[in-house]
Backbone bond lengths (Angstrom), bond angles and torsions (degrees), N, CA, C in turn:
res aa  C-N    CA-C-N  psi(-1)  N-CA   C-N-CA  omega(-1)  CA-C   N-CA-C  phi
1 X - - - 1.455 - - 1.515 110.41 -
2 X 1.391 109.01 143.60 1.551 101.89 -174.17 1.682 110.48 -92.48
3 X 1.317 111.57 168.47 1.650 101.26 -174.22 2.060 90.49 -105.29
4 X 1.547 91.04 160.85 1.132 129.72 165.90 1.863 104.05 -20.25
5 X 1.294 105.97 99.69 1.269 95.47 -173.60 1.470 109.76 -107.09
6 X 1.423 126.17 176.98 1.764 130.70 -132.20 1.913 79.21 -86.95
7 X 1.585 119.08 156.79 1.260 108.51 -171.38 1.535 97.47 -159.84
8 X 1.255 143.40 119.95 1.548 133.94 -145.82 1.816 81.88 -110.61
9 X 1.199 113.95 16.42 1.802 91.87 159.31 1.507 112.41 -96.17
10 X 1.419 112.95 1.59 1.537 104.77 178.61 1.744 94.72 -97.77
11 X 1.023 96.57 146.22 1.981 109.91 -171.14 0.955 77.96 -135.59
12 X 1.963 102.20 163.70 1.764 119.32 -175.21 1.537 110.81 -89.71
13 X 0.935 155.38 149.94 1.091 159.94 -43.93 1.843 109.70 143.04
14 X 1.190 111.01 117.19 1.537 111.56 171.61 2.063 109.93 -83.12
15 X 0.780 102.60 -176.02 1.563 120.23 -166.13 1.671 113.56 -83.76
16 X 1.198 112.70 -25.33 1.358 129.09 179.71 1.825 106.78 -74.88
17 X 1.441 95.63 138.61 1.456 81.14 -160.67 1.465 144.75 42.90
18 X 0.920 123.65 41.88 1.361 124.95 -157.15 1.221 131.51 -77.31
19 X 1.694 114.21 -20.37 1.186 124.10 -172.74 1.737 102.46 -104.96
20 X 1.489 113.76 -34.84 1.489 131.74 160.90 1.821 105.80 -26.39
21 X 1.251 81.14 -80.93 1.530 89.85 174.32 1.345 150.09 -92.93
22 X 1.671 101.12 23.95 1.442 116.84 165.30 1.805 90.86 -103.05
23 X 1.136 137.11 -39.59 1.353 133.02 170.19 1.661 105.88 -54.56
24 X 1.161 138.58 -24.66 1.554 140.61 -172.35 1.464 95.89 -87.21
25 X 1.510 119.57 -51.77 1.582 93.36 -170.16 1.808 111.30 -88.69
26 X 1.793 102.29 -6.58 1.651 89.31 160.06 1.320 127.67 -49.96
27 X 1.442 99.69 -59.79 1.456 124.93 174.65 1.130 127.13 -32.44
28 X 1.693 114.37 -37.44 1.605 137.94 169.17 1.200 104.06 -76.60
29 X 1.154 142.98 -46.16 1.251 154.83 -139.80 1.696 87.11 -82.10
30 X 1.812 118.40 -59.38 1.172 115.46 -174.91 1.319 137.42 -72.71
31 X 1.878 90.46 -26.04 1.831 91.23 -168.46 1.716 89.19 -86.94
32 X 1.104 123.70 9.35 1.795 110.81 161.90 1.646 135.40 -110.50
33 X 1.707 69.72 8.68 1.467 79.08 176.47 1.770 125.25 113.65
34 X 1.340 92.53 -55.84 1.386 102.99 177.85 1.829 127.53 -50.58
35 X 0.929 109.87 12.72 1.746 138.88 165.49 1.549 116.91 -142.15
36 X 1.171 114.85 64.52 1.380 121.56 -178.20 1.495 126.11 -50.70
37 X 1.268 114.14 145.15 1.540 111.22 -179.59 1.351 126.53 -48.77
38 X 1.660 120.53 105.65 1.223 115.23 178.57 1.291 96.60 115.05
39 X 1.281 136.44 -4.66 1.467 143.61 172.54 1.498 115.89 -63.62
40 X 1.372 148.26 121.71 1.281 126.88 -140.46 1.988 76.55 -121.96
41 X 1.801 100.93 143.72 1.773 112.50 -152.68 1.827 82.11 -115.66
42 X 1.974 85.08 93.78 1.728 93.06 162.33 1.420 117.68 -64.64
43 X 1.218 118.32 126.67 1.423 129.12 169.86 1.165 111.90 -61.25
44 X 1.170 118.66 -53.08 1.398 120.84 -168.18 1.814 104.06 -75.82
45 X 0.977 112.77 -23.29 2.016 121.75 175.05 1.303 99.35 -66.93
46 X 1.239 114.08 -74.89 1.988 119.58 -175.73 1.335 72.69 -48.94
47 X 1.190 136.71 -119.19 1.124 138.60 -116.47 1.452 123.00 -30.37
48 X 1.286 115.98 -55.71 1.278 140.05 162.04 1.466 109.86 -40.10
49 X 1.219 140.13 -43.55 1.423 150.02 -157.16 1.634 87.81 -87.00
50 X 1.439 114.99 -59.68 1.353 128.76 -159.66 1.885 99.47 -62.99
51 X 1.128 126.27 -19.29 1.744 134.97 -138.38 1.541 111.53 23.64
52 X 1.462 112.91 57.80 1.498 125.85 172.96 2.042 109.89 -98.27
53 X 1.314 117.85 -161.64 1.428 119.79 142.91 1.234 124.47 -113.71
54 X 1.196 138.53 153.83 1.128 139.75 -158.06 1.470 112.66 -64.76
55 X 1.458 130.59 -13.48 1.784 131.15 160.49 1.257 111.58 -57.70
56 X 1.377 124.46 -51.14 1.377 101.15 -162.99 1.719 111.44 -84.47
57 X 1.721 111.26 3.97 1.330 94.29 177.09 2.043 92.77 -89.83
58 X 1.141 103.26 -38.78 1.819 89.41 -175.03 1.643 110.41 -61.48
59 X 1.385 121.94 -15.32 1.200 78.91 161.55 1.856 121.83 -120.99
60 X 1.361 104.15 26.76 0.996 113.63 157.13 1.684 124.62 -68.48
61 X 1.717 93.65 -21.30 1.394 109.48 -160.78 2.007 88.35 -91.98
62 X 1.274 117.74 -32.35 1.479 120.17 169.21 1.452 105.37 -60.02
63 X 0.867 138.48 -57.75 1.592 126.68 177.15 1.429 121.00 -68.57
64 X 1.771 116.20 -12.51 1.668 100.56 144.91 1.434 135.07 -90.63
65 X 1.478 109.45 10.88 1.408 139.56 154.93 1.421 105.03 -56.57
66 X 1.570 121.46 -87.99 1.137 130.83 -154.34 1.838 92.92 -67.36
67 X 1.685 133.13 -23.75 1.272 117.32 176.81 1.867 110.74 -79.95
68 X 1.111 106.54 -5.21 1.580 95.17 -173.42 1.358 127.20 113.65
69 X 1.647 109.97 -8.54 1.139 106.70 -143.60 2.120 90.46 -106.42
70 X 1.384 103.04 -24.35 2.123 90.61 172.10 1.707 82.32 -140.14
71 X 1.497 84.31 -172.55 0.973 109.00 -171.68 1.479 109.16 -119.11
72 X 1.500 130.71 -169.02 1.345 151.65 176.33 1.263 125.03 -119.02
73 X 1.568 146.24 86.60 1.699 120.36 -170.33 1.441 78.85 -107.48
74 X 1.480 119.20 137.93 1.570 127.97 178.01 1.804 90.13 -72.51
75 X 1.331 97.87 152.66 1.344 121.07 -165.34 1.385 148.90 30.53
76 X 1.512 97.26 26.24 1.588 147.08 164.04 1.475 119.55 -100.99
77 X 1.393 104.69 -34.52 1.513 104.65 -157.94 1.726 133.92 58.80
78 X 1.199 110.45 -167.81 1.824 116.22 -157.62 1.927 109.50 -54.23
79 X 0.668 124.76 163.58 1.412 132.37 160.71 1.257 118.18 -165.08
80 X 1.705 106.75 144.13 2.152 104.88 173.13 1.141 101.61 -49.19
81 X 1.267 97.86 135.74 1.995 111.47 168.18 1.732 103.16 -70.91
82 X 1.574 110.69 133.43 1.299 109.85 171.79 1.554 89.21 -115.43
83 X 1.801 103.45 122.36 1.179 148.20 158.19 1.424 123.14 -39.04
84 X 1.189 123.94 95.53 1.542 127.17 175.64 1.463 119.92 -57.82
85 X 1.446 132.77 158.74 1.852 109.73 160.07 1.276 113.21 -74.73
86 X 1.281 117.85 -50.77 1.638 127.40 154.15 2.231 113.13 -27.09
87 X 0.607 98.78 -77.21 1.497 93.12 171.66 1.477 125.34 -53.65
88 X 1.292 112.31 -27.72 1.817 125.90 -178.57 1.934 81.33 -87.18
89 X 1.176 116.69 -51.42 1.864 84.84 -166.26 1.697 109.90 -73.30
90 X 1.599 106.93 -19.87 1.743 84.47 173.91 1.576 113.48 -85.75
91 X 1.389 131.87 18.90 1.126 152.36 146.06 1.395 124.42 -58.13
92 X 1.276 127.65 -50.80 1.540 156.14 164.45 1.782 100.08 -57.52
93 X 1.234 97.30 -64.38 1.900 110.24 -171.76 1.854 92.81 -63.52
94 X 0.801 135.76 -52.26 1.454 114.73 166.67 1.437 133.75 -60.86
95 X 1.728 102.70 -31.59 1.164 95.69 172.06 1.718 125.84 -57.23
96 X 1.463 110.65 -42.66 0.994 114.68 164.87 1.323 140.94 -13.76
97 X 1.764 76.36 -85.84 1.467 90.18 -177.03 1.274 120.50 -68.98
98 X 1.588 139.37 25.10 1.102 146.91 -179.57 1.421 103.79 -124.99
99 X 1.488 130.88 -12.79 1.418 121.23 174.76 1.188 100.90 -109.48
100 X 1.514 135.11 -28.89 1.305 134.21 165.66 1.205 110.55 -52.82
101 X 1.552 126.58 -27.79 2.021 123.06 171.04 1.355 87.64 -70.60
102 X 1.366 127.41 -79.67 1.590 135.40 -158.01 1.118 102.40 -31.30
103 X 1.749 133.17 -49.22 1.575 130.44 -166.64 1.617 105.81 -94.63
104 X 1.246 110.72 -13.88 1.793 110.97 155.76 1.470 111.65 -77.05
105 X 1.128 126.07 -36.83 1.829 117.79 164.64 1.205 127.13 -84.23
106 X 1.460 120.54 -20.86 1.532 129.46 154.91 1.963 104.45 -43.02
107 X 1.207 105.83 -57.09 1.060 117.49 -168.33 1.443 123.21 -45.66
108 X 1.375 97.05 -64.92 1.373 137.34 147.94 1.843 123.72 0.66
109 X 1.273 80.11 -80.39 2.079 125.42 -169.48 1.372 78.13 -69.73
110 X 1.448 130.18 -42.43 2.009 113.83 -121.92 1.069 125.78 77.59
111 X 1.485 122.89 132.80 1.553 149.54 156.89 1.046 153.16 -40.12
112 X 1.847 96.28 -29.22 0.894 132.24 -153.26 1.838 106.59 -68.81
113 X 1.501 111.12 -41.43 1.154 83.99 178.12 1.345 113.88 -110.21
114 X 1.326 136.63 38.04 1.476 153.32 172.40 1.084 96.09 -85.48
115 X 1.177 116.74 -74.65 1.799 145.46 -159.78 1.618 98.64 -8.39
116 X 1.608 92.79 -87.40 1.870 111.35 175.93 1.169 111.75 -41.49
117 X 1.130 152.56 -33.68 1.591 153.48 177.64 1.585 114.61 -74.63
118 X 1.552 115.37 -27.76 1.288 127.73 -176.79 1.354 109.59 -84.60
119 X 1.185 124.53 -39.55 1.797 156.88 -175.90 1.476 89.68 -81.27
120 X 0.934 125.81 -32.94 1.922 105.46 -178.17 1.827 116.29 -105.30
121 X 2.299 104.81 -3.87 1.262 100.48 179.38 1.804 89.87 -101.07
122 X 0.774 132.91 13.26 1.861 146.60 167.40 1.021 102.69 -81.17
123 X 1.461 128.30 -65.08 1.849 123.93 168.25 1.478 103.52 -61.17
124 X 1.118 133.13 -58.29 1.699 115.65 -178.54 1.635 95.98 -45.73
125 X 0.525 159.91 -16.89 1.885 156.10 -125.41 1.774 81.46 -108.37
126 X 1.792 81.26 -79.25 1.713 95.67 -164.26 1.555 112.76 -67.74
127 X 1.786 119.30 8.70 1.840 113.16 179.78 1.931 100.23 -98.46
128 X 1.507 101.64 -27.45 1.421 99.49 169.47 1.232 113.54 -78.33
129 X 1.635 137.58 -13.22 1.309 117.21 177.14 1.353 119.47 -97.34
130 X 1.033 112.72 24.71 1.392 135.22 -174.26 1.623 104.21 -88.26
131 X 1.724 123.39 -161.80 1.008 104.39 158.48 1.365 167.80 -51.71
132 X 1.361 140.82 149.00 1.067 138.93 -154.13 1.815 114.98 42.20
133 X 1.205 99.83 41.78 1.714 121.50 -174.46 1.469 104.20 -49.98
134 X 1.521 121.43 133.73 1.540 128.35 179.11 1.411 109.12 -135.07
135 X 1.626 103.98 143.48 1.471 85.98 -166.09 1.232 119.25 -96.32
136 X 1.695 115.56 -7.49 1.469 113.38 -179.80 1.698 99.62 -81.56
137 X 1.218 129.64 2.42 1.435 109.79 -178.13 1.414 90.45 -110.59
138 X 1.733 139.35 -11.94 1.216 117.21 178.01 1.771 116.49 -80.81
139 X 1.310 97.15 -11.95 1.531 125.96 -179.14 1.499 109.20 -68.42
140 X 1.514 107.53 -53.24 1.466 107.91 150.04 1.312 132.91 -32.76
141 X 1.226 114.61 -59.57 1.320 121.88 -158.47 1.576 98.78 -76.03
142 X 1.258 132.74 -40.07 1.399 154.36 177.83 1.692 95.23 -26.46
143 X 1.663 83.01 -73.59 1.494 112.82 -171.80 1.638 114.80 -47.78
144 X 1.589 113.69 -48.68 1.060 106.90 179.43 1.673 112.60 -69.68
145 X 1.041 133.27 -34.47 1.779 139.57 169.15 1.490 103.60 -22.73
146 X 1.488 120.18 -33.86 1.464 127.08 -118.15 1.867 70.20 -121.34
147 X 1.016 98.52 -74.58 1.758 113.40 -166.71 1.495 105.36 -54.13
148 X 1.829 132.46 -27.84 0.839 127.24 157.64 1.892 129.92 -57.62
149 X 1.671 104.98 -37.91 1.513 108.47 151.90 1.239 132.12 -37.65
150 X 1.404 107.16 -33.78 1.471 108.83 -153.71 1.774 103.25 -117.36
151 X 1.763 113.22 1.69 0.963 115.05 164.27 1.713 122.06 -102.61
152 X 1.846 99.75 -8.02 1.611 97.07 -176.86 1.119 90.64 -119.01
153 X 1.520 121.50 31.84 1.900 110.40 135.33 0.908 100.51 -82.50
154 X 1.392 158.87 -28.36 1.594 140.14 -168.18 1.476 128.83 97.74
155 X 1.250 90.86 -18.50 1.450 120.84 -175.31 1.947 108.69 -74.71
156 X 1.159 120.74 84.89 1.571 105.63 -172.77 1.400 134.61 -65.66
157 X 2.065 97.82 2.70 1.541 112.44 -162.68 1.326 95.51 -82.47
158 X 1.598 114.03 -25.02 1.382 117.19 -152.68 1.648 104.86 -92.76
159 X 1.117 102.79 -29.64 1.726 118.06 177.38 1.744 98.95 -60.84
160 X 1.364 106.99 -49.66 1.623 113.75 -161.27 1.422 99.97 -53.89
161 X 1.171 105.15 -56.93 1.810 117.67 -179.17 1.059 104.86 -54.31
162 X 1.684 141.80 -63.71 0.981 123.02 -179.10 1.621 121.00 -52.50
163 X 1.063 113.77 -52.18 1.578 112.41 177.44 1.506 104.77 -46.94
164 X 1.117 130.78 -43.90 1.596 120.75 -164.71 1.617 100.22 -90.73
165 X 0.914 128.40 -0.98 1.614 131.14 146.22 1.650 121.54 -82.94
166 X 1.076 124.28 -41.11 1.156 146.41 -174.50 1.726 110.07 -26.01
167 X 1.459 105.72 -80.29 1.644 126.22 168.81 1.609 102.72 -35.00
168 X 1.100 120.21 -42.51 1.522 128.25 -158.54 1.706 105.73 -81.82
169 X 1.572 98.31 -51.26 1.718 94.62 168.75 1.259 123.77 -81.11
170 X 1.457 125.75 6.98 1.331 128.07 -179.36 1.982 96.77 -102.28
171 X 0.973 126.01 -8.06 1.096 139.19 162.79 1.373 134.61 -83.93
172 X 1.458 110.91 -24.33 1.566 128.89 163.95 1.496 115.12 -68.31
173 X 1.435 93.61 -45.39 1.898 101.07 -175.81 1.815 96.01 -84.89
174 X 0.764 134.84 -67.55 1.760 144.75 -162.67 2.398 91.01 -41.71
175 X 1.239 107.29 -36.85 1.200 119.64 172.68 1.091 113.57 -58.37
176 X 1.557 132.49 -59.33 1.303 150.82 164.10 1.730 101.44 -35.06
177 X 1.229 108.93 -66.97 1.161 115.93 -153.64 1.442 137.49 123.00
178 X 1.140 106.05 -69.97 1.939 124.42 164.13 1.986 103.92 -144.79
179 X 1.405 101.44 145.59 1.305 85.98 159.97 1.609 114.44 -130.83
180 X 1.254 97.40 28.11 1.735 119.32 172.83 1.268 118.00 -144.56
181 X 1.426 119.45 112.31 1.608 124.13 175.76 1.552 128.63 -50.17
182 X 1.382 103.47 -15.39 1.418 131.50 160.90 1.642 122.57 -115.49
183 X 1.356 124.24 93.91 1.239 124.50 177.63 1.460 123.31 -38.57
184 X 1.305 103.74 -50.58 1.692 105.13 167.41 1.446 111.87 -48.70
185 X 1.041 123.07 -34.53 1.681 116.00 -169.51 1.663 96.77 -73.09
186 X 1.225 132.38 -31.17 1.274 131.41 165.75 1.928 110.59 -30.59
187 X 1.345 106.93 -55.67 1.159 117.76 -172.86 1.566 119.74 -91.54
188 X 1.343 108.97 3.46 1.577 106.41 178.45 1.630 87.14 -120.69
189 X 0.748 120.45 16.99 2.012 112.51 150.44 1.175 127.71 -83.85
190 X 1.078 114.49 -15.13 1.637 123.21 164.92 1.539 129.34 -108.36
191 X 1.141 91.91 10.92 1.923 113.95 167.35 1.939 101.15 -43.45
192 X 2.070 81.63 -71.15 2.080 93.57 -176.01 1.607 110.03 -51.05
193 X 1.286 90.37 -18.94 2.129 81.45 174.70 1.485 116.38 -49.73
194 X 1.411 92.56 -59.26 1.314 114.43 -156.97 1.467 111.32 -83.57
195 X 1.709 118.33 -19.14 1.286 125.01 174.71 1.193 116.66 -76.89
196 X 1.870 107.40 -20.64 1.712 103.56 -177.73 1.453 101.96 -112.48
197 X 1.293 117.91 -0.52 2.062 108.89 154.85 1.747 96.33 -62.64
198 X 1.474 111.30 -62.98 1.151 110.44 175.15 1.561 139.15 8.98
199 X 1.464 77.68 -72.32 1.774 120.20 -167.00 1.918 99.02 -61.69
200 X 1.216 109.80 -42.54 1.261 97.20 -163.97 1.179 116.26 94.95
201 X 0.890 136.04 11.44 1.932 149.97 -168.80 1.632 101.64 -125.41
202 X 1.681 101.58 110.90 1.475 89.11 -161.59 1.372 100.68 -94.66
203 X 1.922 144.50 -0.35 0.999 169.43 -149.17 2.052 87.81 -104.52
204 X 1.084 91.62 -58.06 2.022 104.23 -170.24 1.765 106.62 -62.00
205 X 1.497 105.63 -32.40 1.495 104.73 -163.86 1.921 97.28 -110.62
206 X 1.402 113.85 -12.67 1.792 114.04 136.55 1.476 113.41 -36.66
207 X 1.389 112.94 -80.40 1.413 132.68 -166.20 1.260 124.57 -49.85
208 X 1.683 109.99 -35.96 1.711 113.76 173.00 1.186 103.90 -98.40
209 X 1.451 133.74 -2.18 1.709 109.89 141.69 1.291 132.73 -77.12
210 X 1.157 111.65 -21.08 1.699 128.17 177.46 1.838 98.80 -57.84
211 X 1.551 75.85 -59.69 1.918 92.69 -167.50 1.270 101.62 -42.31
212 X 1.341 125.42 -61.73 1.377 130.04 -173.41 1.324 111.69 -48.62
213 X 1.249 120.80 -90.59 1.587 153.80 161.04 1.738 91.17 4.90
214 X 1.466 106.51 -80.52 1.661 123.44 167.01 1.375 112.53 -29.57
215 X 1.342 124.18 -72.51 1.616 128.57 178.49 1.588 98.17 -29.77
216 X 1.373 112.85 -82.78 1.402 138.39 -157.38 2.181 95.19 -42.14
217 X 1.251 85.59 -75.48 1.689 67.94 161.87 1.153 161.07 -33.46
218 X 1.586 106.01 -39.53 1.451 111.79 -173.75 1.618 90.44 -92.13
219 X 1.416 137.50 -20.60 1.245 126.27 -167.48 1.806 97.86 -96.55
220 X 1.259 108.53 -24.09 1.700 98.64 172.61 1.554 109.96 -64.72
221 X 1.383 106.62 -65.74 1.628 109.79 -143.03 2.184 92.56 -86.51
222 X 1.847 107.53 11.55 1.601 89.96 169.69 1.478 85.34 -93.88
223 X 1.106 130.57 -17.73 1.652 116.83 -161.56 2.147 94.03 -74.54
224 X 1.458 98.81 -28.12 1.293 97.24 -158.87 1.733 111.73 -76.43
225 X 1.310 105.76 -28.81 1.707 127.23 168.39 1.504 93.57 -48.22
226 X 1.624 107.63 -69.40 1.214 106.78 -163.29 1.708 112.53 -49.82
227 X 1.476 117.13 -54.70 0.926 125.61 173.46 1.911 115.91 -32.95
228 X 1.315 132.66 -40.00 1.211 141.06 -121.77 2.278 80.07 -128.35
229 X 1.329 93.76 -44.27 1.586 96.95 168.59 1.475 110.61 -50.88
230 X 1.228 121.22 -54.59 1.485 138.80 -162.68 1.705 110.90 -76.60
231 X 1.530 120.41 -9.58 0.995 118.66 173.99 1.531 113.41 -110.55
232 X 1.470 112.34 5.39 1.412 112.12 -166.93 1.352 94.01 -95.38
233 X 1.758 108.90 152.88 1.752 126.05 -162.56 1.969 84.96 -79.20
């Protein structure tokens, strides 16, 4: 495996926050690719790139541990986590069941003031798939739709979880590539979300997160089988 090679998108870095945001542009660095799975994360390279010392990237590199995003081999050091299909669907099965509470207490609480915030990250959806369309920023926007659910339940346990999953599922799909031949259709899948919070039917606005949530799964982790077929000797 090759190490961490010299990369002029890492710029040096002031002292404030420091480990925050040497873990943010790792994090970027991976879920787009540009640190590929299995890529082993020289400390002493970031570091150097970053003009930091080599602590605040290891343990910047520990908090993309505990998010999912590398791994640890003791006396090897960090590496991109390569993603199982088996591990990406019990990824999905949690996601679930953590936005299916959020849209059972949305329900709950009321909508009312989610609603408008959800309805305006749906147009961000469909203004990034527009021209000069990219997929790690439409991946973003995806993500935030999702993290906004789980912040206008109210509930902060449910937000936390999602965020510390978050990096990890934006890394499953960005891996894939696309999982719609039309980018816009990315963003008109979460229309029925928001039409059956809407509704007031808390059974209807269950079902089009499932639906969704479900889709996204079975089309990630078959691409990922396939993927995992194609590398076997």
């Amino acid at each position: 495996m090759s190490e961490t090679q010299d990369n002029d998108a890492f710029r040096p870095l002031d002292r404030e926050g420091l480990v925050q945001r040497v873990a943010r542009l790792l994090s970027k660095a991976i879920v787009t690719g540009q640190l590929p799975p299995g890529q082993r994360l020289s400390e002493s390279v970031v570091a150097r790139q970053l003009g930091v010392s080599r602590a605040p990237v290891r343990e910047a590199a520990r908090l993309l541990e505990n998010s999912g995003l590398v791994t640890y081999a003791p006396n090897r050091g960090f590496f991109v986590r390569k993603i199982t299909a088996r591990e990406l669907d019990d990824l999905y099965e949690l996601r679930l069941v953590i936005e299916v509470a959020a849209v059972r207490r949305l329900m709950r609480d009321g909508v009312e003031a989610a609603a408008p915030a959800l309805a305006r990250q749906i147009d961000e959806m469909r203004r990034v798939a527009g021209p000069g369309f990219d997929m790690a920023t439409q991946v973003e926007a995806d993500m935030e739709f999702h993290r906004l659910l789980c912040s206008g339940s109210g509930n902060p346990k449910f937000l936390a979880v999602f965020d510390q999953i978050a990096a990890e599922s934006a890394l499953t799909i960005m891996l894939i590539g696309r999982l719609y031949d039309d980018p816009v259709g990315l963003a008109e899948t979460h229309v029925p979300i928001l039409d059956a919070l809407r509704s007031g039917v808390e059974s209807d606005a269950v079902e089009a997160i499932r639906y969704h949530i479900d889709v996204a799964r079975d089309v990630v982790t078959a691409q990922f089988r396939e993927m995992e077929e194609d590398t076997r000797p």
